[in-house]
VOVO-636504 format. One line per 3 residues: number of its first residue (from 1); their letters; for each residue x, y negated, z negated of N, C-alpha, C. Coordinates in steps of 0.02 Angstrom, whole numbers, plus 32768, in hexadecimal, padded with zeros to 4 digits. Each point is the difference from the previous one (the first is absolute). Layout:
BEGIN
NUM) a) X:Y:Z:X:Y:Z:X:Y:Z | ...
% end
This chain:
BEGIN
1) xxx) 7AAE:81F7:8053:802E:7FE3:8031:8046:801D:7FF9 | 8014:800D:7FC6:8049:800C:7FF2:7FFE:805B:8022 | 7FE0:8012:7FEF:8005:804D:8013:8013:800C:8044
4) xxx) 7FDB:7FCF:803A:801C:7FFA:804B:805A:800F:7FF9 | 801A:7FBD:7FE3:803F:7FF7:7FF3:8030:8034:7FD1 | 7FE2:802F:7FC1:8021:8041:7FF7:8013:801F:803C
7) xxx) 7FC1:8006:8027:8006:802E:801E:8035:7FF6:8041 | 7FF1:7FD2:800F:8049:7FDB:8029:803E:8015:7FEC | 7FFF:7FE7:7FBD:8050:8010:7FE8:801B:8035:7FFC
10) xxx) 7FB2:8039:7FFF:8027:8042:7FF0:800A:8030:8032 | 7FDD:7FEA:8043:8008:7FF8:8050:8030:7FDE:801A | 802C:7FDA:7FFE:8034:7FEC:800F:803E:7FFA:7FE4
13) xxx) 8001:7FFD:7FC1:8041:7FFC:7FD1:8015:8041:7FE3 | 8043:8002:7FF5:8018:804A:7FCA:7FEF:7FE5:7FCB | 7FE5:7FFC:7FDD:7FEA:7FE3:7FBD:8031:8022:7FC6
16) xxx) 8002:8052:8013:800D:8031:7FCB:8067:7FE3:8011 | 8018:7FFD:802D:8042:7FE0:7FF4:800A:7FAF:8001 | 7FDC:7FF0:7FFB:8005:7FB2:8008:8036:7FF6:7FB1
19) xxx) 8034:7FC6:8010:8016:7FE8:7FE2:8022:7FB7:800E | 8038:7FDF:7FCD:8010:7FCA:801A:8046:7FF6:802B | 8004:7FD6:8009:8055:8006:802D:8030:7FD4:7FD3
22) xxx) 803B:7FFC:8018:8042:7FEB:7FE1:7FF0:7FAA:7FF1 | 7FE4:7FE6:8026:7FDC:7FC8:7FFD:7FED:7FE2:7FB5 | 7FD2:802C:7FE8:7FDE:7FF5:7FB8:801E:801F:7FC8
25) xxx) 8051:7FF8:8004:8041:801E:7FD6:8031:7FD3:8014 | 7FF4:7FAF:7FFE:8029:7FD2:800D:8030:7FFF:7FC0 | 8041:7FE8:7FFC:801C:8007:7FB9:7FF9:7FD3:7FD8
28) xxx) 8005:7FB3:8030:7FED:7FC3:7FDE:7FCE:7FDD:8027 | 7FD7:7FDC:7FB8:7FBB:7FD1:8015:802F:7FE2:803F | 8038:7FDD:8017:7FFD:7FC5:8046:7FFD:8017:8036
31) xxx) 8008:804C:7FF6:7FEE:802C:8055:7FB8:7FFF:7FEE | 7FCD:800B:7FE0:7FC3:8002:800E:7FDF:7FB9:8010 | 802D:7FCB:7FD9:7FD4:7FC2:8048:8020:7FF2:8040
34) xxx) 8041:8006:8003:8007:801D:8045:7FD3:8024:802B | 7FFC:8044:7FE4:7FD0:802E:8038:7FBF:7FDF:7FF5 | 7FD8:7FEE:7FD2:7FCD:7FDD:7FF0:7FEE:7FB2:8036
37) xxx) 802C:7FEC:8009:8007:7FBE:8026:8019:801D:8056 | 802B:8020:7FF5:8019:7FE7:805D:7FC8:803A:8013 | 7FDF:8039:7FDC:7FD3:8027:8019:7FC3:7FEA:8035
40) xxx) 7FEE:7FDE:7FF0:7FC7:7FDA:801D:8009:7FF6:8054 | 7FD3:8026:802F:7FEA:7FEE:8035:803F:8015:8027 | 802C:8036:7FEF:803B:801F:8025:8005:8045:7FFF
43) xxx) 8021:801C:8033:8015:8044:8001:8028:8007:7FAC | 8005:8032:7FDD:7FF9:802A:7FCF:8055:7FEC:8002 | 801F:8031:8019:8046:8002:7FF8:802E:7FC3:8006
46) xxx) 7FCF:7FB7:8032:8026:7FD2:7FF8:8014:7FEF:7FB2 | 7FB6:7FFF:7FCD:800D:7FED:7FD3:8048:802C:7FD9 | 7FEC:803D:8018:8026:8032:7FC5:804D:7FFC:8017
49) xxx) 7FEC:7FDF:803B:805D:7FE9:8014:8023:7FCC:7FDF | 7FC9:7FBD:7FEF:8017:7FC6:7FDE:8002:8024:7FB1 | 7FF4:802B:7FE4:7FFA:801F:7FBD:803F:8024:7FF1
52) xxx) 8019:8019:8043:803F:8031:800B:803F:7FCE:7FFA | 8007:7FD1:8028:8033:7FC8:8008:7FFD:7FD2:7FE2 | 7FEB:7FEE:7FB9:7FEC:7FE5:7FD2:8027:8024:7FC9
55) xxx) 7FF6:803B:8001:8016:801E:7FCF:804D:801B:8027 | 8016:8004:8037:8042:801F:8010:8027:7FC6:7FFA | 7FF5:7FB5:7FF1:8022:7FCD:8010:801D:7FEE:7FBC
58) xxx) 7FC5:800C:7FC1:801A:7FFD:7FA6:800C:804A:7FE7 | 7FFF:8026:8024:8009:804B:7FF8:7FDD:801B:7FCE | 7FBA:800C:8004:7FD5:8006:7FD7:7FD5:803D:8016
61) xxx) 7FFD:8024:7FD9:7FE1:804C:8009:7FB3:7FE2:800F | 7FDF:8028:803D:7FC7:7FDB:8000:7FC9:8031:7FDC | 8005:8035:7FF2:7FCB:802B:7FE6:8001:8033:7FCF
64) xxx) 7FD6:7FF8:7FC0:8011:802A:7FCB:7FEA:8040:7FFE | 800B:8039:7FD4:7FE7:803E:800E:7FB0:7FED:8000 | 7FD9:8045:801F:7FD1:7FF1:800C:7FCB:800D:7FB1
67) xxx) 8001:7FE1:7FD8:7FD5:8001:7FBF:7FE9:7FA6:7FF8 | 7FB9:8009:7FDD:8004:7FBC:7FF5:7FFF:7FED:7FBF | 804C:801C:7FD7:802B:7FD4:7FF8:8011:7FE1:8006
70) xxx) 800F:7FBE:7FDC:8035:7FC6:8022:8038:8008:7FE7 | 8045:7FE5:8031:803B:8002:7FF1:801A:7FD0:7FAA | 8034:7FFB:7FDA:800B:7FE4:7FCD:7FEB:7FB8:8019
73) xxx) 8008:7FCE:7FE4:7FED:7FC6:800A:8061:7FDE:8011 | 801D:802D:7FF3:804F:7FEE:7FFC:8004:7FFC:8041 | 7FEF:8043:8022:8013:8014:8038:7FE8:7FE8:803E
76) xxx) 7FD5:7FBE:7FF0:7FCD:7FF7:804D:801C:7FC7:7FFC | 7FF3:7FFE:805F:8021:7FC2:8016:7FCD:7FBB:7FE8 | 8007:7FCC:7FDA:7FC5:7FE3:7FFD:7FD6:7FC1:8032
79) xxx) 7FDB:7FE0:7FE0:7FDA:7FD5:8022:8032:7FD4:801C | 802D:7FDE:7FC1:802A:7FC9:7FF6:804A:8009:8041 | 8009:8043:7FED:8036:800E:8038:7FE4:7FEF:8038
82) xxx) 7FBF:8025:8021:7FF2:7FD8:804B:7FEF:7FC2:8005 | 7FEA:7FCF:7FC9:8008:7FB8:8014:8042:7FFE:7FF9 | 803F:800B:7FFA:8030:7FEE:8005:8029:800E:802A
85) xxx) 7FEC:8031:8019:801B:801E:804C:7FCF:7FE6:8038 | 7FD1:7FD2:7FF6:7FF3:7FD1:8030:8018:7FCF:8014 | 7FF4:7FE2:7FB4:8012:7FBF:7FEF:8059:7FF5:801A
88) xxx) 802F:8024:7FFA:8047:7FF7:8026:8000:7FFB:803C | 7FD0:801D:8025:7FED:7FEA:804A:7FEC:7FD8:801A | 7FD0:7FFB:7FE8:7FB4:7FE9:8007:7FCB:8028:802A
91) xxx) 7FC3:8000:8000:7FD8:8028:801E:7FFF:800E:8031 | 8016:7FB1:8034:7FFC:8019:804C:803A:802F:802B | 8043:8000:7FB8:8048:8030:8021:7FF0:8038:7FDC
94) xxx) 7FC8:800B:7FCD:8004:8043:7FDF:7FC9:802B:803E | 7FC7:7FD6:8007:7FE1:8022:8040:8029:800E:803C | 8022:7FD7:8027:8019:800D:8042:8049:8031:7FED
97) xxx) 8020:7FFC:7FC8:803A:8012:800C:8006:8052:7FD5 | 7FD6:7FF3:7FC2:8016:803D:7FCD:7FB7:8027:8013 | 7FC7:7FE7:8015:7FC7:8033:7FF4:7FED:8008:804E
100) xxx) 8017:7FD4:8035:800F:8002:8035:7FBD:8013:8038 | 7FC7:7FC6:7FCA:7FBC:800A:8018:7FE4:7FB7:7FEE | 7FF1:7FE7:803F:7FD4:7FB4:8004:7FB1:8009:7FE3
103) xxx) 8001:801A:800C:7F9F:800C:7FEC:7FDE:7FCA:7FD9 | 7FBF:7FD7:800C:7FEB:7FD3:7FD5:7FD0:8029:7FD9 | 7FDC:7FE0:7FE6:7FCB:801D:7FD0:7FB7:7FF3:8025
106) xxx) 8003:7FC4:8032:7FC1:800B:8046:801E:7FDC:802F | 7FE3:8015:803A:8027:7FE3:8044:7FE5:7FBC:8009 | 7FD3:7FE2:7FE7:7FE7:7FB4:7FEA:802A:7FCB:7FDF
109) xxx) 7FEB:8006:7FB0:8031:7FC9:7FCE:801F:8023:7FE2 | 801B:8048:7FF9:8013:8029:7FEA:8051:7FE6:7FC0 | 801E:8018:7FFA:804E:8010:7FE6:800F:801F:7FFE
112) xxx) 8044:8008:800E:8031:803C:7FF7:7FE7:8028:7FCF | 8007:803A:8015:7FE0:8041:7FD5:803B:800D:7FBB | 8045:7FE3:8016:8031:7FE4:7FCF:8002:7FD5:7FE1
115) xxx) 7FC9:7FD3:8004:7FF6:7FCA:7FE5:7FBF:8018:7FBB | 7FD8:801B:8036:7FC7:8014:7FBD:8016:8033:7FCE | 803E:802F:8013:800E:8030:7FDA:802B:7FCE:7FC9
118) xxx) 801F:7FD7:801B:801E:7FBD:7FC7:7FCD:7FEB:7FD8 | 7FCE:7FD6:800B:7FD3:7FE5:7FC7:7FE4:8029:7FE9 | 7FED:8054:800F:7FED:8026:7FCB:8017:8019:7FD8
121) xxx) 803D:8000:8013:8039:8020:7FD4:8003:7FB6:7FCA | 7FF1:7FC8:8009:801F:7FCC:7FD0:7FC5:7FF7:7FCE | 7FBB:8012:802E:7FC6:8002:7FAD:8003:803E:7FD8
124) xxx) 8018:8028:801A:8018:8050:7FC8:8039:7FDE:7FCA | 802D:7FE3:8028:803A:7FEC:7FEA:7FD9:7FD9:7FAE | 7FE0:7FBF:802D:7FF1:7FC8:7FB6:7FD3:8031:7FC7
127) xxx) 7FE6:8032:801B:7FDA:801F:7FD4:8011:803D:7FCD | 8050:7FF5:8004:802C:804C:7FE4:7FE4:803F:8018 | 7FFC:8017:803D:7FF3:8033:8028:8032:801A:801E
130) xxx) 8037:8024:7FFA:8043:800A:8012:7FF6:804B:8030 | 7FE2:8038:7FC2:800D:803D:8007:7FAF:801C:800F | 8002:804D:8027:7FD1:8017:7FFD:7FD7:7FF9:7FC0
133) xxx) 800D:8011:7FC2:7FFB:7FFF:7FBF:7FCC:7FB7:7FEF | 800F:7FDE:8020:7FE0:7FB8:8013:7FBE:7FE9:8012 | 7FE8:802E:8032:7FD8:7FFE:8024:7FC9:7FF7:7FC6
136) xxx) 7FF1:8022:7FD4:7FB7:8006:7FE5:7FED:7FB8:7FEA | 8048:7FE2:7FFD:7FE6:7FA8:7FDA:7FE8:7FC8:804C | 7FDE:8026:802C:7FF1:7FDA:8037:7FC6:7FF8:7FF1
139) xxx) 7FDE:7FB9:7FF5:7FC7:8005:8002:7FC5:7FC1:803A | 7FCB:7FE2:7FFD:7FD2:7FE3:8035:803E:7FCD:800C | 7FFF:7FCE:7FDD:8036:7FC6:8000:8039:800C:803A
142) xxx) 8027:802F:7FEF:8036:8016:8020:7FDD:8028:803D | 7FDD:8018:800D:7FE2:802A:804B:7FFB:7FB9:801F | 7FCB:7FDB:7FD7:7FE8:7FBF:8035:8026:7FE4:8023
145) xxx) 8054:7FED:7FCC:8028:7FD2:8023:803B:8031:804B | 7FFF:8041:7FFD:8012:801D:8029:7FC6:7FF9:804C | 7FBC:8006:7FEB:7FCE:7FFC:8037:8015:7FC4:802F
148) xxx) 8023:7FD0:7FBA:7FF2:7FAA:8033:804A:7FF1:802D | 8019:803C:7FF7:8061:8012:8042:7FBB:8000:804B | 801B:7FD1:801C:7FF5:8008:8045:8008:8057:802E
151) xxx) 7FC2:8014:8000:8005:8044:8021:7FD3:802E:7FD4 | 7FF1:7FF7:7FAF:7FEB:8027:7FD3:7FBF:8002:7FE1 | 7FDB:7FC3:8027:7FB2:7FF3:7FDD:7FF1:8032:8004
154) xxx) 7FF9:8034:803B:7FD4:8048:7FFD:8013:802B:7FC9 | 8032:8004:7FE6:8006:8029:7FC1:8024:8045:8026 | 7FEE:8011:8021:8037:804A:8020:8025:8005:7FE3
157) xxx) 8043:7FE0:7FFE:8040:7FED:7FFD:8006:8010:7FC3 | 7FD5:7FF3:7FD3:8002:8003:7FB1:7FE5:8035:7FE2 | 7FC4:8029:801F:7FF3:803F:7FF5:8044:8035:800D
160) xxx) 800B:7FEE:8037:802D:8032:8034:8037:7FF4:7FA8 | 801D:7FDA:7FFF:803D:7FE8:7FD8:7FF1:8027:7FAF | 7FB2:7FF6:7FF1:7FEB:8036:7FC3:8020:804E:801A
163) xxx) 7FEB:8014:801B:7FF6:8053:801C:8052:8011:800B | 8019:7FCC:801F:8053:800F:8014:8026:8012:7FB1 | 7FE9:7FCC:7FD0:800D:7FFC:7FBC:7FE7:802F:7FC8
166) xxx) 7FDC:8024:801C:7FD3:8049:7FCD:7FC4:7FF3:8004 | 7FDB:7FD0:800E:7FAA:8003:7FF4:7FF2:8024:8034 | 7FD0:804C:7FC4:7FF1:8033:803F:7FA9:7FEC:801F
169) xxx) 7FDB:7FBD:7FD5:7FD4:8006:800F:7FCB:7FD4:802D | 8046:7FD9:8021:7FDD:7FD6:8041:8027:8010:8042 | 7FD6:7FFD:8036:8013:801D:8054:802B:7FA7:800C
172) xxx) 801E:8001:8037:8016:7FCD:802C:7FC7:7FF8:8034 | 7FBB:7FD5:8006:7FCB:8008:802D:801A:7FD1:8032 | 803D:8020:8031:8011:7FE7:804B:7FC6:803A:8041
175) xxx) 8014:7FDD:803C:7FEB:7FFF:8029:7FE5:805D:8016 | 803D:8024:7FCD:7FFA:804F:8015:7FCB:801B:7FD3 | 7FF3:7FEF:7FC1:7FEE:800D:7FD3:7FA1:7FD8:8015
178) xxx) 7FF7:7FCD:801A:7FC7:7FE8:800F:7FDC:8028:8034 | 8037:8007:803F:7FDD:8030:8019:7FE2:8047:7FEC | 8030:802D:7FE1:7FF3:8027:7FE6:7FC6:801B:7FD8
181) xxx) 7FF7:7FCA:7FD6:7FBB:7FEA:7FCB:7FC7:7FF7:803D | 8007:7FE6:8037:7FD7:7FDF:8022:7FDB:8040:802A | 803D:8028:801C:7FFA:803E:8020:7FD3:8028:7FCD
184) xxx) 8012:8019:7FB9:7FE1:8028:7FE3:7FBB:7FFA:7FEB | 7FFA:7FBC:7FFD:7FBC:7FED:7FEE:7FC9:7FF5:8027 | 8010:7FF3:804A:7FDF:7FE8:8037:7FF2:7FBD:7FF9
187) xxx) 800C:7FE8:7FD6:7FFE:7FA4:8019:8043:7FD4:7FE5 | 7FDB:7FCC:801F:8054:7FE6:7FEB:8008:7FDC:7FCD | 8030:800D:7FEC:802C:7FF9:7FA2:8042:7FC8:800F
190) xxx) 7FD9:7FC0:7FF3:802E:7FB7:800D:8030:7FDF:7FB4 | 7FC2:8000:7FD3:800B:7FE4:7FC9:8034:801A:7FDF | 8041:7FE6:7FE8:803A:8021:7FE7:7FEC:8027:7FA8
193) xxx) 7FD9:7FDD:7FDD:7FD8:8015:7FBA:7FE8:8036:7FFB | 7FD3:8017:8052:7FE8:8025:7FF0:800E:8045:8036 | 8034:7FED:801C:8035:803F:800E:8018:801F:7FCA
196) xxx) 8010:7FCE:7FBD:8026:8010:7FD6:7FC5:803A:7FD0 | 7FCC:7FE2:7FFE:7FC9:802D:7FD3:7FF3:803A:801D | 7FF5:8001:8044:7FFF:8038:8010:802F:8027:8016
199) xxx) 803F:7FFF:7FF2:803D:802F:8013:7FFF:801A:7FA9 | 7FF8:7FCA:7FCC:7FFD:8025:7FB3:7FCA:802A:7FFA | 7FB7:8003:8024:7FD0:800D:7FF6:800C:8053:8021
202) xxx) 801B:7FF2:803F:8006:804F:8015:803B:8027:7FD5 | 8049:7FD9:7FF0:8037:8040:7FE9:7FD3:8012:7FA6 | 7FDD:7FE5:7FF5:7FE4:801E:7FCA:7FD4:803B:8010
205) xxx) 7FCD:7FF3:8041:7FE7:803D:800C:8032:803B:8009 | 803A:7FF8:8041:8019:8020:8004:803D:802B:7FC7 | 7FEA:7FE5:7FD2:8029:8021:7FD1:8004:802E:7FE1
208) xxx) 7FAD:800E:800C:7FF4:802B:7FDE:8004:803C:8033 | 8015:7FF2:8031:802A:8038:801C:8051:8002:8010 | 8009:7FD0:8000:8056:7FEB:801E:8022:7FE2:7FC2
211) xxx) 8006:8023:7FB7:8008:7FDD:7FBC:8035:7FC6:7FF5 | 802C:8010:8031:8040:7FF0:800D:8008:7FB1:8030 | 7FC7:7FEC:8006:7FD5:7FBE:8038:8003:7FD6:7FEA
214) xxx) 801C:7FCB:7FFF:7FF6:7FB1:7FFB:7FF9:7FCE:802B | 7FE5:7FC4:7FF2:7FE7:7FC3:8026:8040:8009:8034 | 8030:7FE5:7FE8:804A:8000:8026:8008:803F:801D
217) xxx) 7FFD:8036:7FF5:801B:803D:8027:7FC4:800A:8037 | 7FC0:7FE3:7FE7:7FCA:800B:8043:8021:7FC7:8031 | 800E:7FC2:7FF4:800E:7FC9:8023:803C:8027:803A
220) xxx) 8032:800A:7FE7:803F:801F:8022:7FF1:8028:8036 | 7FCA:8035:7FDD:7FF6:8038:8031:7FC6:7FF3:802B | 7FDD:7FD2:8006:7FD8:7FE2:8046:8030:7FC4:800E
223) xxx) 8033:7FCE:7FEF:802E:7FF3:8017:8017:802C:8043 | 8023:8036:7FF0:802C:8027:8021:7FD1:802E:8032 | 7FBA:8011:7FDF:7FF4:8021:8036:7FD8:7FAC:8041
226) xxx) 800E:7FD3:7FED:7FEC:7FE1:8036:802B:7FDE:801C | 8043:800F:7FEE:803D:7FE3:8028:800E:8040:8033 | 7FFC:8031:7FFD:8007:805C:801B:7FC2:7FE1:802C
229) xxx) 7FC6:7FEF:800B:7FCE:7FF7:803D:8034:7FC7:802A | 802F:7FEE:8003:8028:7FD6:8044:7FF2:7FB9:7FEF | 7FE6:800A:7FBC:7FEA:7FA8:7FF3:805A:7FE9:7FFB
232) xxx) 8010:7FB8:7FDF:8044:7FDB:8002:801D:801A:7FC8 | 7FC9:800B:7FC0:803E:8021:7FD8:7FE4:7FAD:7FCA | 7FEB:7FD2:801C:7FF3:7FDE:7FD7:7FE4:7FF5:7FAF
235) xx) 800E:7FCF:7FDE:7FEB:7FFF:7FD2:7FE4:7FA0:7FD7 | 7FD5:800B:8042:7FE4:7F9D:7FEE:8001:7FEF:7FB5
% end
């Protein structure tokens, strides 16, 4: 089955330049739940606009050289600073006024997409999670209570938020990425688990031609080549 889908990838994608974008060289962990959170179910650049004016408002460099390196632990803006550059507002003047984007988290019972980027930022917070450096002490406990933010049961949000943060070895399985899988394989690929198995299952095949290939750098580059077909650019 998977061989259909090599062959897809190596029929439609540059594989041999594929790489990542400025995106996945955030400087500090609170731009990656930013882009991680308002990402969902919008044009691309809206998000990367609320990421831009976020950071031009505390004057905060948004992107580190491109190595994945992380910056000193001195030097990053932390968790604690963006609850506190909420918290002087509050969520609903930090959305309308400083990030200058309403967006809920669903057009149903949803919340402010400023609101969920608040309570995730506050279980990192209780859990001494400040800095990139941080991240590895995330474990089920702490995923679960992020799942239960209104908008996050599907888990996207939290993959996407790994990959933004250095994990090279899970995709974001939105709407571009399903099709894609769906297209290459000839049937259709619903289950978010097992988008995920099989996007690891192929950049391993493909590696052994494209050495330079990861889960995340395959994700990006059928990302992009399916925003270039006139799709929205989305990223559910």
């Amino acid at each position: 089955m998977i061989d259909k889908l090599l062959l897809y990838c190596e029929e439609t994608l540059d594989l041999k330049n594929a790489k990542l974008d400025d995106g996945h060289y955030y400087s500090s962990l609170p731009l990656c739940i930013l882009d991680a959170v308002y990402s969902i179910g919008v044009r691309y650049t809206a998000t990367r606009n609320v990421v831009l004016r976020y950071c031009q408002k505390y004057n905060l460099t948004t992107f580190r050289n491109r190595t994945p390196e992380y910056p000193n632990r001195e030097s990053q803006h932390t968790i604690s600073q963006l609850i506190e550059n909420i918290e002087s507002v509050g969520a609903d003047y930090f959305a309308y006024h400083i990030l200058n984007n309403l967006q809920r988290t669903s057009t149903t019972s949803g919340v402010l997409k400023s609101e969920a980027v608040y309570l995730w930022a506050e279980i990192f917070k209780a859990h001494g999670i400040e800095v990139f450096q941080d991240v590895s002490m995330i474990d089920k406990k702490i995923e679960n209570k992020i799942l239960e933010i209104k908008g996050q049961r599907s888990g996207i949000s939290l993959s996407y938020f790994y990959m933004l943060s250095g994990n090279d070895d899970l995709c974001k399985p939105d709407r571009h990425i399903l099709k894609f899988l769906s297209d290459g394989l000839q049937q259709e690929i619903k289950d978010l688990g097992d988008a995920q198995s099989i996007m690891r299952d192929t950049t391993t095949a493909l590696k052994a031609k494209y050495a330079h290939l990861s889960v995340r750098m395959l994700d990006h580059t059928i990302w992009a080549y399916m925003s270039s077909r006139g799709k929205k650019g989305e990223r559910l």
